[in-house]
N, C-alpha and C positions, 0 to 999 in steps of 0.2 A: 555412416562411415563405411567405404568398401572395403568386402571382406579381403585381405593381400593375399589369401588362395587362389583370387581369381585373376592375378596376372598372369599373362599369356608364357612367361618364362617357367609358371609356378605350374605347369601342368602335367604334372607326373603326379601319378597316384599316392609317391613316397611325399616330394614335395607338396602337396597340397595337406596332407598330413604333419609333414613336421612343420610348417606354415603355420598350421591352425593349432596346432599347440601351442607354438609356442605365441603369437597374436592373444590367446587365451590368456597366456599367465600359467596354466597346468606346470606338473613338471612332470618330469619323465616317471616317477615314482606314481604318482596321481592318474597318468592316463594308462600304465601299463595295468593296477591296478581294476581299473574300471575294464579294463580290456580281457582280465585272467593271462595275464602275464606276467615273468618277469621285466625290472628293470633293465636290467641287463640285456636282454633279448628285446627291448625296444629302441634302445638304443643301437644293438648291433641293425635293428632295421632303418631306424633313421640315418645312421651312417651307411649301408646300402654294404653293411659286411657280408650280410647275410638276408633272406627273403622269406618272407612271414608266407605259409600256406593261405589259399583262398579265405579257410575258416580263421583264421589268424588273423588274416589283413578284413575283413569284414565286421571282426571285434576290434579292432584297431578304431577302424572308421567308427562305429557306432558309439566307440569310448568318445568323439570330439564333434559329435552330432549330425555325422555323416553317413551314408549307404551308398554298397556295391553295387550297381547294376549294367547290366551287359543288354544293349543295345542292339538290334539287326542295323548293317551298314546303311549308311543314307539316313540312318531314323532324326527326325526334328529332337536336337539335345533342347531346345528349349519348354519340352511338353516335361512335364512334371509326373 
């Protein structure tokens, strides 16, 4: 089954995150937890109230079995 993170409309770093939560089933309580957050404060990032720090959004990602990483311009996104 393809993951619906990977449509082309879904590719903001917020969307691909609340995409795959909610795809998962989690709920906001369950990933903020896993992430050292509150609910509240996952939510204001999912609604784009407010913007999680680097360190913040990097436990965000890891809470839904994803990682941050920053690429040099041009780099092949397909190498792993």
């Amino acid at each position: 089954m393809p993951n619906p993170a990977d449509r082309p409309a879904s590719r903001t770093i917020r969307n691909v995150l609340v995409i795959a939560r909610q795809a998962s089933g989690r709920s906001q309580r369950d990933v903020a937890d896993a992430a050292g957050c509150q609910p509240h404060q996952l939510d204001a990032w999912e609604n784009a109230v407010n913007t999680p720090g680097i360190d913040k959004l990097a436990a965000w990602a890891a809470a839904l079995g994803y990682e941050i990483a920053l690429l040099p311009k041009g780099a092949d996104r397909a190498e792993g």
